[in-house]
N, C-alpha and C positions, 0 to 999 in steps of 0.2 A: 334383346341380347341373347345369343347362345348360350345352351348349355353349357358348353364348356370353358367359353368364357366368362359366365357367371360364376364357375365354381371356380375358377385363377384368381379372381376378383377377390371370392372369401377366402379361400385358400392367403393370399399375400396380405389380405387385411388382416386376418389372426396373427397372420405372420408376423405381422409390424406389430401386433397390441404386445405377443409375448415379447416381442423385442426390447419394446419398451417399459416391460413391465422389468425385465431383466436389467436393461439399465438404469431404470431410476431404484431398484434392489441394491446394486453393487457402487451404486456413487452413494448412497444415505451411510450403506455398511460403511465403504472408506472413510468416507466423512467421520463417520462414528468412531473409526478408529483411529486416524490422524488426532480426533478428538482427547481420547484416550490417552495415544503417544504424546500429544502434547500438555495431559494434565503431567504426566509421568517424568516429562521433562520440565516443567516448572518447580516439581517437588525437589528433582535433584541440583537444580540450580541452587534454589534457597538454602537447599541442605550443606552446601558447597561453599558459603558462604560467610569467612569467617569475621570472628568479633573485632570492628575496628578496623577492618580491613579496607573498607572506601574512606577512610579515617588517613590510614597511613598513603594513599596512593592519591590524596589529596596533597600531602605536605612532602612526598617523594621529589626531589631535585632528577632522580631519572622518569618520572611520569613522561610519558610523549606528548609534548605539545600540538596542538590541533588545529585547523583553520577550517569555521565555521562559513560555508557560503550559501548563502542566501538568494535565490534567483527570484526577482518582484518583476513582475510587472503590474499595470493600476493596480496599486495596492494599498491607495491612500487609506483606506478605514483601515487596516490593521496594521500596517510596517513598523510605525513608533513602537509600539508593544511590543511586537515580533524581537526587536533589536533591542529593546528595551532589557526583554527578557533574555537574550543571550549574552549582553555583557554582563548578566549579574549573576550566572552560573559560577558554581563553586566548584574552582578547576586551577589547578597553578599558574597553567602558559596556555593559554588560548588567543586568536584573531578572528574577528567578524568580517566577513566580504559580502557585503550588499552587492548584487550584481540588477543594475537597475535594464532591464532588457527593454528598453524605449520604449516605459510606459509613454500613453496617450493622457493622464492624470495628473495630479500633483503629486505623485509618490517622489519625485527626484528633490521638487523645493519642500517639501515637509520635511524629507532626511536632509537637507543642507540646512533648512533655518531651525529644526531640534536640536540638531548634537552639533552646528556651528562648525560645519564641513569651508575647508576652503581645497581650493584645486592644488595638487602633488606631483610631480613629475619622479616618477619610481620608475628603476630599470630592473627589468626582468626576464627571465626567457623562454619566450615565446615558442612551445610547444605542440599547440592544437589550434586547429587554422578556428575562428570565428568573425561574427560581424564585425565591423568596425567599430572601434572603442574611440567616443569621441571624447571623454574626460575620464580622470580619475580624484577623486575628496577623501582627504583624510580630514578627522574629523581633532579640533580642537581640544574638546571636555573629553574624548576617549580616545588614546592613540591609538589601541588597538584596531577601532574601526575603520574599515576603508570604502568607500563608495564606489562602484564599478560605471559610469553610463554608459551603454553603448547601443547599437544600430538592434531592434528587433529579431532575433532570430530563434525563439521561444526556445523552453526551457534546457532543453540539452545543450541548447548554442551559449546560453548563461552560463552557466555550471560549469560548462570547460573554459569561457571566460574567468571566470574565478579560480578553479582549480588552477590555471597558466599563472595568474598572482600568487597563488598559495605560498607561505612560506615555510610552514610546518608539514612534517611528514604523513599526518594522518588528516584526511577530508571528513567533514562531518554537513551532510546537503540536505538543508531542511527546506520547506516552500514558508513562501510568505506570509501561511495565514498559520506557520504553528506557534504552538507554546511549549515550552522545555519545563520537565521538575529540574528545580536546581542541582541536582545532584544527576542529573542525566547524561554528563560525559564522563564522570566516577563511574558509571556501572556500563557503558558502553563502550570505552577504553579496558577493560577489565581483560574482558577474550584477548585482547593482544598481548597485555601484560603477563598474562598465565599461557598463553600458548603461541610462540613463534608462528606456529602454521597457520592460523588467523590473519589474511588478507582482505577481510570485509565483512562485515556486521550490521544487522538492523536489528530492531528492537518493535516494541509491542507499541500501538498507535490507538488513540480513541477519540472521539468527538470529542471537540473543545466545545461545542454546543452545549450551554449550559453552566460554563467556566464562569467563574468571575476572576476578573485581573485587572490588578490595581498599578501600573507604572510598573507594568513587564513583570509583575508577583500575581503568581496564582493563589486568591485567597478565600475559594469555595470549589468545591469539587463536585458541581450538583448535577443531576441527571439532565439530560434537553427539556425543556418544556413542553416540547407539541411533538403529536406523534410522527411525523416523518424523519424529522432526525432521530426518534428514539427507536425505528424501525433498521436504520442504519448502526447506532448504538449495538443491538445486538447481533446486526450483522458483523460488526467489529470485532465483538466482542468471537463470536463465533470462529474468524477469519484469521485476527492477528492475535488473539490471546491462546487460544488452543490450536487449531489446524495448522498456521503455520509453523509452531512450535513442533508441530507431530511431522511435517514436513522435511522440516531443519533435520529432527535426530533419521531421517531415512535419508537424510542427501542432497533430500529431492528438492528444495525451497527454491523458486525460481523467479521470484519476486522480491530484492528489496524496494521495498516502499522508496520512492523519491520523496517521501516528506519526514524522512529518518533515514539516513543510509551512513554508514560511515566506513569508509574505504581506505587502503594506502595509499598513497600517489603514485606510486611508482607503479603501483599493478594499474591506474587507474590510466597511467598515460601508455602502458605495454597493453592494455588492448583497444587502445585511440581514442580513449574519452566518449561523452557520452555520446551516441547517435542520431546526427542530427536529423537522419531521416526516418526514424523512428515515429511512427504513432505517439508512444507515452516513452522517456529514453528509460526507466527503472529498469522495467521488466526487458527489456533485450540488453541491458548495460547487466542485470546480473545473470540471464543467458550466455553471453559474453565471456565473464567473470569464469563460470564454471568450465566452458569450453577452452580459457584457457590453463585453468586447472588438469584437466584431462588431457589436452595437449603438449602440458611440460611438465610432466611426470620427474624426467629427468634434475629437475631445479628442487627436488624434495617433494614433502608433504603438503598440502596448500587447500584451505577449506573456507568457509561460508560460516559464521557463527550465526546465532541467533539470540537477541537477551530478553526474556520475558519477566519484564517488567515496564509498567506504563508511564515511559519516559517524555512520552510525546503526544500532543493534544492537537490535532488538526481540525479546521472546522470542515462540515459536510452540508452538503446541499439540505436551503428549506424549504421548496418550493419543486413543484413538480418538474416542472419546466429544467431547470439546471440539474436536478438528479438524472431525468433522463437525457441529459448533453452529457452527464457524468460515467455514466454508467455504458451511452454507444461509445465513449470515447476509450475507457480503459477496455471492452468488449475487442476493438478495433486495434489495440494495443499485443493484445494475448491474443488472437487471430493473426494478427500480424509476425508476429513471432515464430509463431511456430510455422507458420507459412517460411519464413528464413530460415528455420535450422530445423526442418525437417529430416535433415539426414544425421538426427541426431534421435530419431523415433526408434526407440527398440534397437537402439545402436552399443553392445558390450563395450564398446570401447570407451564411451564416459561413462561406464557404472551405471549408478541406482540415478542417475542425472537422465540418463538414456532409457533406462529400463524401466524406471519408474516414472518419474520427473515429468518428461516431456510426455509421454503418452497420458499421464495424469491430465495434465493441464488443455493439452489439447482437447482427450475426448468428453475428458465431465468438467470442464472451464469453456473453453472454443465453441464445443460443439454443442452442449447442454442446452441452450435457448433452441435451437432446432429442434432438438429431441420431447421439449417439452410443447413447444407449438403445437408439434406432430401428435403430441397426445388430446390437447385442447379440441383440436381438430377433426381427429377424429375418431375420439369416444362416442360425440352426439350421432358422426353419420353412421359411424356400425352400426349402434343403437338403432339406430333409425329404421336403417336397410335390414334388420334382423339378423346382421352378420355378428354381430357381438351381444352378450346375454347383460343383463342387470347385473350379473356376478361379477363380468368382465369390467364394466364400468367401475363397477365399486373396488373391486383391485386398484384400477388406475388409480383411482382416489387416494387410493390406502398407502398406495408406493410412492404414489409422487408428491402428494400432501402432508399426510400423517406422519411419514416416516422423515420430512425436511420439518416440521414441526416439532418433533421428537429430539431430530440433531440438536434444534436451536433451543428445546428446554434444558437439553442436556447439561449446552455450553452453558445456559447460565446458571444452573444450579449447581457446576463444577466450581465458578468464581466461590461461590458460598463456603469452599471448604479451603479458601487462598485466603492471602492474607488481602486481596483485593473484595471484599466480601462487603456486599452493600451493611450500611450499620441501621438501616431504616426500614422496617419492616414495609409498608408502603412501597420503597422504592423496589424492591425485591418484587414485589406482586404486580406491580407496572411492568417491571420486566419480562415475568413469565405471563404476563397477560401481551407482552410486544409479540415472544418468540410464538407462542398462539396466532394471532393475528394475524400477521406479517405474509403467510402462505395463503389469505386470500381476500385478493385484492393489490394490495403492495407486489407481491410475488409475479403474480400476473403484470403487471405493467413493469417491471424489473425485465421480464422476460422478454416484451413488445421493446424495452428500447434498446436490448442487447441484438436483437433481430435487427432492427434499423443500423444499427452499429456495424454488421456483418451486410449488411445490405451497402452502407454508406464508405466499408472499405473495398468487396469486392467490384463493385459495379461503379460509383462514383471516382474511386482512388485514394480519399477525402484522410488526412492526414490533420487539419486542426481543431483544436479543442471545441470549439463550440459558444454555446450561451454558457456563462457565468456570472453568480454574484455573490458578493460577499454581503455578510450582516454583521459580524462585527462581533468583540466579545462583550460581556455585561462588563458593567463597574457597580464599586459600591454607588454612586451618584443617580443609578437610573434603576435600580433596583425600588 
């Protein structure tokens, strides 16, 4: 090799270590302070909160009735629950819409022979185009329940199946394997009722892993038991209880979760329901949301709430296998996105959505498994070739490790001062022994399947879910 091309060689290799030593610097700082912003926004919520007040908006004859829809596919282990537990929410006027998306299981004869579904012929109007609906069950012991079957067209092609039945004005889109506290449309209803400009709302989400529920009653609240779920736990915990809270109060929240989302209809059908060619439809349906917020400035003031508190228990992968189908899949989700409304990067014209928001997500969301490979990568060969010192190494370490290990004791030592505040000394030190851990080993193969995920959307096209399974929640019976 030439001189002078050995020295381009070190020259561009330092180059890339500070580079990345600056980036994984300024994504831990943000983090750290999303962090922050979102404890600061949880204190003012609470604080905001008065005596009695989901008390009266429970027994209010103007509360806005809701229509719960439900998208299953094989969902046999958990659907009775599922449904179970959202008839029995304490709420004035609420409906449930099962939207059975042509499970291959017994999800459709389990909801017909439990709640004693017989076939309905209801007229409706038909707004957003979806598969083929080949029956509709309303259900005998619940009239509120309605049962949706129809032709396969995964989850975004559900949902707007449902939403077309909706008969109440506000949607509330949970997935098949969640669980609701009962009072969980009292406090997510709330943003509407105190502010008109409130067009859609999600709330705080955590592993049901480790729930026990008894006939759709949550009646233990315990931590996961094995550590891969409790890896995810504080990733949650990190993600939906603080960051996105710190998000929301900047603007910038560009993800409501699909396994809690609750939306108006009428916004929901003005920017064409969910996407059906969408990766994951959350994250580009609240992309959607915001761009048409910024677009019709004209029709008033129009936002994104957020409600921190843990209203919603979803279960999470326990096996390697389906975490990492989980993680290229929402990876391929948020790559995808911003790949579509790219001209919304650094763009004044949607605010802190454009200025913030999307440049956020893309470069320390999208792009972060690259950035982090490229460290893996090549710390050893600098090292090696004598292009990079011990010192340099040990930076890398400090920045990319130390300082996501730091974020993650942060977020749970923050919980400690909420009223979400583990009561089990034990459970607490399991925790700060996850957020420890988590960055090596877990961290690393987190990073390998989000890489596959950017691999499996640019290069293949590959747009469906993957390997999945469900485990199911405890009962007292099997405890």
């Amino acid at each position: 090799m030439s001189p002078w091309l050995e020295q381009d060689l070190i020259f561009i290799t330092r180059l890339l270590i500070q580079g990345i030593l600056i980036y994984f610097l300024m994504m831990h700082l943000i983090y750290l302070l999303l962090i922050i912003l979102g404890a600061l926004e949880q204190k003012k919520y609470h604080q905001g909160i008065h005596f009695g007040e989901f008390k009266r908006i429970s027994e209010s004859k103007l509360t806005l009735p809701i229509s719960i829809v439900i998208s299953a596919y094989n969902e046999e282990k958990m659907i009775v629950d599922t449904v179970l537990n959202s008839l029995q929410l304490r709420y004035p006027q609420f409906e449930v819409i099962v939207v059975n998306d042509g499970s291959e299981d017994s999800t459709l004869k389990i909801l017909i022979e439990r709640f004693n579904m017989y076939p309905a012929e209801l007229v409706y109007k038909k707004q957003l185009q979806t598969k083929l609906i080949r029956a509709v069950y309303r259900s005998n012991d619940f009239p509120s329940l309605l049962v949706i079957d129809k032709e396969n067209g995964r989850r975004a092609d559900a949902n707007n199946a449902g939403v077309d039945y909706a008969r109440y004005p506000i949607i509330c889109q949970i997935d098949a394997d969640c669980v609701l506290e009962d009072d969980a449309l009292l406090r997510m209803i709330r943003p509407f009722l105190e502010d008109e400009s409130v067009v859609a709302a999600t709330g705080m989400i955590r592993p049901s892993n480790g729930l026990m529920v008894s006939n759709g009653k949550i009646v233990d609240r315990s931590l996961p038991q094995h550590w891969l779920p409790m890896f995810q736990y504080v990733e949650y915990l990190r993600a939906f209880q603080w960051a996105r809270a710190g998000l929301s109060r900047l603007n910038s929240m560009l993800c409501m979760s699909g396994a809690y989302t609750f939306i108006r209809k009428d916004i929901f059908l003005k920017v064409g329901g969910a996407n059906v060619n969408a990766v994951v439809d959350d994250f580009e349906l609240t992309v959607d949301i915001h761009r048409y917020i910024q677009e019709h400035k004209n029709l008033g003031p129009m936002r994104i709430a957020y409600v921190p508190d843990p209203g919603c228990y979803s279960e999470v992968p326990e096996t390697l296998k389906a975490l990492s189908s989980q993680r290229n899949f929402w990876q391929r989700a948020i790559l995808q996105s911003m790949i579509w409304n790219r001209d919304m990067f650094f763009n004044p014209r949607y605010r802190m959505v454009g200025m913030f928001g999307v440049p956020f997500f893309f470069i320390f969301e999208a792009l972060s498994a690259l950035v982090e490979a490229a460290s893996y990568l090549l710390a050893p060969f600098a090292y090696y070739f004598g292009i990079a010192t011990l010192d340099d190494v040990f930076l890398l370490f400090i920045f990319g490790v130390v300082l996501g290990t730091v974020v993650s004791v942060c977020a749970v030592l923050l919980q400690e001062f909420s009223r979400f505040r583990q009561d089990r000394t034990r459970d607490l030190i399991r925790m700060l022994s996850t957020g420890f851990l988590e960055q090596f080993g877990y961290h690393q193969f987190h990073t390998y399947s989000r890489l596959r995920g950017i691999y499996d959307l640019i290069v293949k096209g590959k747009i469906a879910y993957g390997y999945r399974v469900r485990s199911g929640y405890l009962t007292p019976t099997n405890q």
